[in-house]
C-alpha positions as CSV (number, residue, x, y, z in Angstrom):
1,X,0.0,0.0,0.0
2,X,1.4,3.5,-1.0
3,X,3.3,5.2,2.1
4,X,0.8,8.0,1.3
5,X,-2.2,6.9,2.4
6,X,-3.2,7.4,5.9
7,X,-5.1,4.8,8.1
8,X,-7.6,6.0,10.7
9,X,-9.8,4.3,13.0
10,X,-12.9,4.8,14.5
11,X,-13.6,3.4,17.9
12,X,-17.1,3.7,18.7
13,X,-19.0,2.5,21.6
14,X,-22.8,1.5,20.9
15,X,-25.8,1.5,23.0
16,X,-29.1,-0.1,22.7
17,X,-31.6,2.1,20.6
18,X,-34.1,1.2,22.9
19,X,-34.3,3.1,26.1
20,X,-30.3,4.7,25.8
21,X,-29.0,7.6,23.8
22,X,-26.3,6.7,21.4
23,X,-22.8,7.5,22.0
24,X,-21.5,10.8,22.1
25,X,-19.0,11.9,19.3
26,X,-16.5,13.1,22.5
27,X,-16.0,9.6,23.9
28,X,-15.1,7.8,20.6
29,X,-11.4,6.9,21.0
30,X,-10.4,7.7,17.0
31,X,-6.7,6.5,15.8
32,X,-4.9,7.8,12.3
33,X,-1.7,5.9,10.4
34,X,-2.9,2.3,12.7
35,X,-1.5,-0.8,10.9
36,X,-2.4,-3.2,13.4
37,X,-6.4,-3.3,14.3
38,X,-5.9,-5.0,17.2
39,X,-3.9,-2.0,19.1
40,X,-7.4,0.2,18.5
41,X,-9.5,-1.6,20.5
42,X,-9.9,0.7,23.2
43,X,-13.0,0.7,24.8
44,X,-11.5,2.9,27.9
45,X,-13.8,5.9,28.1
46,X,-13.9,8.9,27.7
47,X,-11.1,10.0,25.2
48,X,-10.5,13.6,25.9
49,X,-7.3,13.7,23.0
50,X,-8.8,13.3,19.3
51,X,-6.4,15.2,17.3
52,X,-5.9,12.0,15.2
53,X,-9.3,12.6,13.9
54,X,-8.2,15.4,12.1
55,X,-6.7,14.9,8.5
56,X,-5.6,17.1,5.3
57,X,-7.8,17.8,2.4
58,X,-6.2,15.3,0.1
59,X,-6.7,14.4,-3.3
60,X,-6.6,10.6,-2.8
61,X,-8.8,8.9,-1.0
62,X,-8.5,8.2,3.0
63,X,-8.3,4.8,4.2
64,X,-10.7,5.3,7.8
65,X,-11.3,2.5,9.9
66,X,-14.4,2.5,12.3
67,X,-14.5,-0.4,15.0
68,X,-16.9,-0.7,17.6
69,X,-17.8,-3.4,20.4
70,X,-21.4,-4.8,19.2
71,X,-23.7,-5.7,21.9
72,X,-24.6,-9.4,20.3
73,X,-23.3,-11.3,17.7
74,X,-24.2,-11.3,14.0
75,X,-26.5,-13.9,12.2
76,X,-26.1,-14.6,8.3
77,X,-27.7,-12.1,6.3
78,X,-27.9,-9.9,9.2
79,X,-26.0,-5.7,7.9
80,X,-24.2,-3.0,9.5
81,X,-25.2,0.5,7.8
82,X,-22.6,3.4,7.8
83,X,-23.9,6.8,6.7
84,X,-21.5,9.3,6.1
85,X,-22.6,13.5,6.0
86,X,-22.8,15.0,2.8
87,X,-20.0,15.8,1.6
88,X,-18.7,12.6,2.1
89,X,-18.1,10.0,-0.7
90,X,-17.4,6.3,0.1
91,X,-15.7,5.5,-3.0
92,X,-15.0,1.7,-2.9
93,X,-13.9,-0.6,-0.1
94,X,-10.0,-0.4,0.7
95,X,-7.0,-1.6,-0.8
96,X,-7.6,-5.0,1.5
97,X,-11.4,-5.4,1.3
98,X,-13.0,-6.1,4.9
99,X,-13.9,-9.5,4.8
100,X,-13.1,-10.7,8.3
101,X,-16.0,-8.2,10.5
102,X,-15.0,-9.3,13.8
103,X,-10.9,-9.8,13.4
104,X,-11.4,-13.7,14.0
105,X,-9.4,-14.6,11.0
106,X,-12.5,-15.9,9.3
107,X,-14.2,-14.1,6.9
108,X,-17.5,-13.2,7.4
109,X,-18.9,-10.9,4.5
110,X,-18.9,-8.1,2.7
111,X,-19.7,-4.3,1.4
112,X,-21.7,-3.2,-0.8
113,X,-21.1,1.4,-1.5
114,X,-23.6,3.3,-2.4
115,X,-22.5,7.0,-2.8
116,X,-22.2,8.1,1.0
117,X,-23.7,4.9,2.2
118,X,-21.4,1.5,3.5
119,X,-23.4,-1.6,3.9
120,X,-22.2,-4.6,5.3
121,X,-23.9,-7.9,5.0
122,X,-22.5,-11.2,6.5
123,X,-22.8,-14.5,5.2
124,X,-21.3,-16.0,8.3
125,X,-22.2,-16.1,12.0
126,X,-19.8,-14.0,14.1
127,X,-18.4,-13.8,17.6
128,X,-19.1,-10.2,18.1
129,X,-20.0,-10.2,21.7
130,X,-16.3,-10.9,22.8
131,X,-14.5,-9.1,20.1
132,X,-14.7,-5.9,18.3
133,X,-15.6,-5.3,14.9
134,X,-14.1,-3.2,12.2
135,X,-14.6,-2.1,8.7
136,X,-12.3,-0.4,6.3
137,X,-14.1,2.4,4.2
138,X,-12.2,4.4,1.5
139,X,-13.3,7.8,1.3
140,X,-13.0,11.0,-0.5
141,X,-14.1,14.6,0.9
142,X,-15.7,17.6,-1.3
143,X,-14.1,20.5,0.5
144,X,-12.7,21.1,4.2
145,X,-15.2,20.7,7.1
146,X,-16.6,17.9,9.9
147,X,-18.1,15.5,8.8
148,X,-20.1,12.5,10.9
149,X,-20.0,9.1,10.3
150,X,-23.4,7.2,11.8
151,X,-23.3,3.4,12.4
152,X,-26.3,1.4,12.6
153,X,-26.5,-2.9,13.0
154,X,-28.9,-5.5,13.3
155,X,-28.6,-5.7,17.1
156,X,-30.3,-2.6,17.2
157,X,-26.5,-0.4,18.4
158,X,-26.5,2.9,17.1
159,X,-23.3,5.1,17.2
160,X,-21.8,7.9,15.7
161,X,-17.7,9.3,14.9
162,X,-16.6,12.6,13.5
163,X,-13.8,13.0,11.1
164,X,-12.0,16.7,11.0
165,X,-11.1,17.7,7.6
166,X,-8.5,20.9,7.5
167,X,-9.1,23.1,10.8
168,X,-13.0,23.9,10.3
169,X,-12.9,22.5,13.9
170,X,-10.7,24.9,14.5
171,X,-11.2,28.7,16.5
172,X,-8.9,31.1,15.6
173,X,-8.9,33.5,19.0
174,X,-7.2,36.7,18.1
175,X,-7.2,40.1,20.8
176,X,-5.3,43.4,20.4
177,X,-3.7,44.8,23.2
178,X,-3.6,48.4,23.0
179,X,-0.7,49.9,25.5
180,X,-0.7,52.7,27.5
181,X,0.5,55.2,24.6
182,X,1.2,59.1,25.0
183,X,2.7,60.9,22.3
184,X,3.0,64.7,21.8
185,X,3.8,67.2,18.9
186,X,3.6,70.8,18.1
187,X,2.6,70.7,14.5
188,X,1.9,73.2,11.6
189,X,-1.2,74.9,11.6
190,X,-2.4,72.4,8.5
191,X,-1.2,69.4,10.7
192,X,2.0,68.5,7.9
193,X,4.6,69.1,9.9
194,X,6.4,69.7,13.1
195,X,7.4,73.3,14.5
196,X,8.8,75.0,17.4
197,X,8.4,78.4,16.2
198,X,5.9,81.1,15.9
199,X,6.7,84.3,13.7
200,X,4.3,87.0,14.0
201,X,6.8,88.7,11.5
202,X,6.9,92.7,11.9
203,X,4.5,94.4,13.8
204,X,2.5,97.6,12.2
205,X,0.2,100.1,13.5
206,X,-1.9,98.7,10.5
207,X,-2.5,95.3,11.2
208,X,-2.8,92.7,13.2
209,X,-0.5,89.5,12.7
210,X,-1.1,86.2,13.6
211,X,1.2,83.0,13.5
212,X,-0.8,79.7,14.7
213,X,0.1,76.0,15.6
214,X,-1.4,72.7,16.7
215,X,-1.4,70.7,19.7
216,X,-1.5,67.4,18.6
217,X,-1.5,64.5,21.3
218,X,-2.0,60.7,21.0
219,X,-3.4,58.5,23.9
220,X,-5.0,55.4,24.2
221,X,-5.5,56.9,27.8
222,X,-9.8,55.9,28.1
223,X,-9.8,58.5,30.7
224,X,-8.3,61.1,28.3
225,X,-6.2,63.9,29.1
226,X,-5.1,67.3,30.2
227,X,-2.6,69.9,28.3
228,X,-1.4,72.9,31.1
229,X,1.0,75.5,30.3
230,X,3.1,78.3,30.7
231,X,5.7,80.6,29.6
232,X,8.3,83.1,30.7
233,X,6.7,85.9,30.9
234,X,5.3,88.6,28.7
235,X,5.9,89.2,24.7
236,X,9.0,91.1,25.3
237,X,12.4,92.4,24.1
238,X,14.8,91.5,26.5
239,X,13.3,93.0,29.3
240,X,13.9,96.7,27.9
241,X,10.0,96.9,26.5
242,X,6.9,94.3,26.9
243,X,3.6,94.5,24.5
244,X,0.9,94.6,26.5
245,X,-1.3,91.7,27.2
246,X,-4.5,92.0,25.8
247,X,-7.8,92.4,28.3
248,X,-9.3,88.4,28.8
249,X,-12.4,88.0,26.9
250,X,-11.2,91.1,23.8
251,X,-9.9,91.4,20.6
252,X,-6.6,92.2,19.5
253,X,-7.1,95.8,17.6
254,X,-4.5,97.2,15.0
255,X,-3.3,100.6,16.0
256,X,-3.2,98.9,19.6
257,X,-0.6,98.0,21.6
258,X,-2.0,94.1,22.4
259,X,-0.8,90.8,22.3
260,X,-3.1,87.4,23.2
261,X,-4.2,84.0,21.5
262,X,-7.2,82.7,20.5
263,X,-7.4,79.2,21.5
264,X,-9.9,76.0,20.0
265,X,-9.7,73.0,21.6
266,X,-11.3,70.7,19.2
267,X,-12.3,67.1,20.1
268,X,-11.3,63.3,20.4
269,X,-11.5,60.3,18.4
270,X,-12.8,58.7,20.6
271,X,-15.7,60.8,20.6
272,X,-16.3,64.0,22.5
273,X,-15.3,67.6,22.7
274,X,-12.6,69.1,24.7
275,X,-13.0,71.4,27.0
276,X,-10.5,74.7,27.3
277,X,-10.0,76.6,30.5
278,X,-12.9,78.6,31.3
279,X,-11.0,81.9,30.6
280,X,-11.6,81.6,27.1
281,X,-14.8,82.7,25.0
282,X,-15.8,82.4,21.7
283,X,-14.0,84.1,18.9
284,X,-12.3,86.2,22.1
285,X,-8.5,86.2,22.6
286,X,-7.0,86.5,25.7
287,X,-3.1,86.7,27.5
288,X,-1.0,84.1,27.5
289,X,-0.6,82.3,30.9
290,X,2.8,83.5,32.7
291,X,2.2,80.4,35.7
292,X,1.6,76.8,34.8
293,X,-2.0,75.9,34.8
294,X,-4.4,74.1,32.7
295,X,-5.8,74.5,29.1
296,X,-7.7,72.1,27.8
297,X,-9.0,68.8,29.1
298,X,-10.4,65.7,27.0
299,X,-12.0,62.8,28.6
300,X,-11.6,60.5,25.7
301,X,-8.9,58.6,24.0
302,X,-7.4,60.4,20.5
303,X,-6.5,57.5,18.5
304,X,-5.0,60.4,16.0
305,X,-2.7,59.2,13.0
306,X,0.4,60.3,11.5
307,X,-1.9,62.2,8.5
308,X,-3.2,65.8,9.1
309,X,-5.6,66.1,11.4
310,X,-7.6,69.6,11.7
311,X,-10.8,68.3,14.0
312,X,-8.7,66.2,16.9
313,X,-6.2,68.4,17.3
314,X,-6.2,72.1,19.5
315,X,-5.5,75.1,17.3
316,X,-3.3,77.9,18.9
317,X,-3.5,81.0,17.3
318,X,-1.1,84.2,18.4
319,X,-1.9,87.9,17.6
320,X,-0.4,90.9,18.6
321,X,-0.5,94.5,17.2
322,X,1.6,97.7,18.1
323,X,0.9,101.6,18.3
324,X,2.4,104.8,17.6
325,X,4.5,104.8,21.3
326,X,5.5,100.8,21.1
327,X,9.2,100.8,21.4
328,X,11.0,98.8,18.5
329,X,13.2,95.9,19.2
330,X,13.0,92.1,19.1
331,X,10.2,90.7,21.1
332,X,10.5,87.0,22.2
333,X,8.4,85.1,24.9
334,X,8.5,81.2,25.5
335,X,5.2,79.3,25.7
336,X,5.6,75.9,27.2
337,X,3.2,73.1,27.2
338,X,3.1,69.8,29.4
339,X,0.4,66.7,28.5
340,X,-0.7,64.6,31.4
341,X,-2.7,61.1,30.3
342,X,-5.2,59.4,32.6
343,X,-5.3,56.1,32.2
């Protein structure tokens, strides 16, 4: 017989149709690659391990034994009926046809295949109350699955044996562990790349100039998080001349001597808005904090991603604006920001 054909076995335990259930699938000891019969007559119970029940979709045909211990022994004429599920095709008998049922060394019938359908009829008398009985099927399978085999005989036993083709008995458990990420940038104020700086350029008596950034942060922190800040004082030129702070709750005016940001917080991926320190108001600016406290809170993870991001991420926007008596120079000031998560 070629090397590539694998043997199985099924063991499977009967009981009496009348008044007992049949067997369940769990308790049938099932063998694969068995060359002696004898060595798979187990009828210890249950069988936990049935990982030889499983086989590879092949393109030959599977040699599968199924053995049981029959309650009573077998008269002439007398049939064991295998069904196997759809799906199932019992070709022909095996290589060695079963002719010996109960492994007496006398032969005692033979199969007949109809499709998905084994019958066995004997045309001798057996001794199946002290031995076992086995049949050799050779079978062929449509496509990956489980498929049953149900056993049926003349003394009324009833059983049944699965057979695991590929891993469609198989559960695939799969999780993703997120960890406990905080990441934080100072981006452009289009989100495409990362700055440090804020030019307001040169300051006129006829305008107002702006520069703007954004606060990006990434948590997987459920209870979200808090941005504070800071700075180092004023908008000044090395302490010779400082631009006033504009009034909370104003507007930076040309021809004024001011200097604020308008601040909007935005909101989470995770859903939810942020909510900004209660000194600001709507399309107000106001100064720039000189001692650490907080800006904005969110109480949601941000889940944001490497690509611009203009809705989940805090806009800062500076302004400032001179008049006639503002002394020139170079004004400079430091804004610092810390991000706390809370996981």
């Amino acid at each position: 017989m070629n090397n590539f054909i694998k043997f199985m076995v099924f063991v499977v335990v009967f009981t009496m149709c009348m008044g007992f259930a049949p067997a369940y699938a769990a308790d049938l000891p099932v063998n694969l690659n068995v060359t002696n019969l004898a060595a798979t007559l187990d009828t210890t119970y249950p069988v936990e391990d049935q990982s030889d029940a499983e086989v590879a979709l092949a393109a030959s045909p599977e040699e599968v034994y199924i053995v049981y211990q029959a309650t009573g022994d077998f008269a002439i004429g007398e049939t064991v009926n295998i069904v196997a599920s759809s799906g199932v095709t019992i070709a022909n008998t095996c290589g060695t046809p079963t002719t010996d049922a109960d492994s007496d060394g006398t032969p005692d019938g033979g199969a007949v295949v109809a499709a998905s359908v084994y019958t066995y009829t004997f045309t001798a008398a057996t001794t199946a109350a002290t031995t076992s009985v086995a049949f050799c099927l050779n079978v062929t399978f449509a496509a990956a699955g489980n498929y049953s085999f149900i056993v049926g005989d003349a003394n009324g036993d009833s059983g049944s044996a699965m057979l695991y083709v590929e891993d469609d008995n198989d559960v695939t458990v799969t999780a993703d562990v997120q960890g406990e990420e905080l990441e934080f940038l100072i981006r452009l104020a289009d989100d495409t790349a990362d700055t440090n700086s804020c030019a307001l350029g040169t300051l006129t008596t006829s305008a107002v100039a702006s520069c703007s950034y954004r606060l990006k942060v990434r948590t997987t922190a459920t209870q979200g998080f808090t941005i504070h800040w800071t700075s180092d004082g004023g908008l000044d030129s090395g302490g010779t001349a400082t631009i006033d702070a504009v009034v909370p709750d104003d507007e930076v005016t040309a021809g004024q001597e001011e200097y604020g940001v308008a601040f909007y917080p935005g909101a989470v991926t995770d859903g939810g808005a942020c909510t900004a320190q209660s000194i600001w108001g709507a399309a107000f600016d106001d100064p720039v904090s000189t001692t650490p406290q907080t800006l904005v809170s969110c109480a949601n993870a941000n889940l944001v991603t490497s690509s611009p991001d203009l809705t989940n991420t805090a806009l800062m926007d500076h302004q400032a604006s001179i008049g006639a008596g503002t002394p020139a120079g170079s004004y400079q000031q430091i804004v610092t920001y810390y991000v706390t998560a809370n996981f």
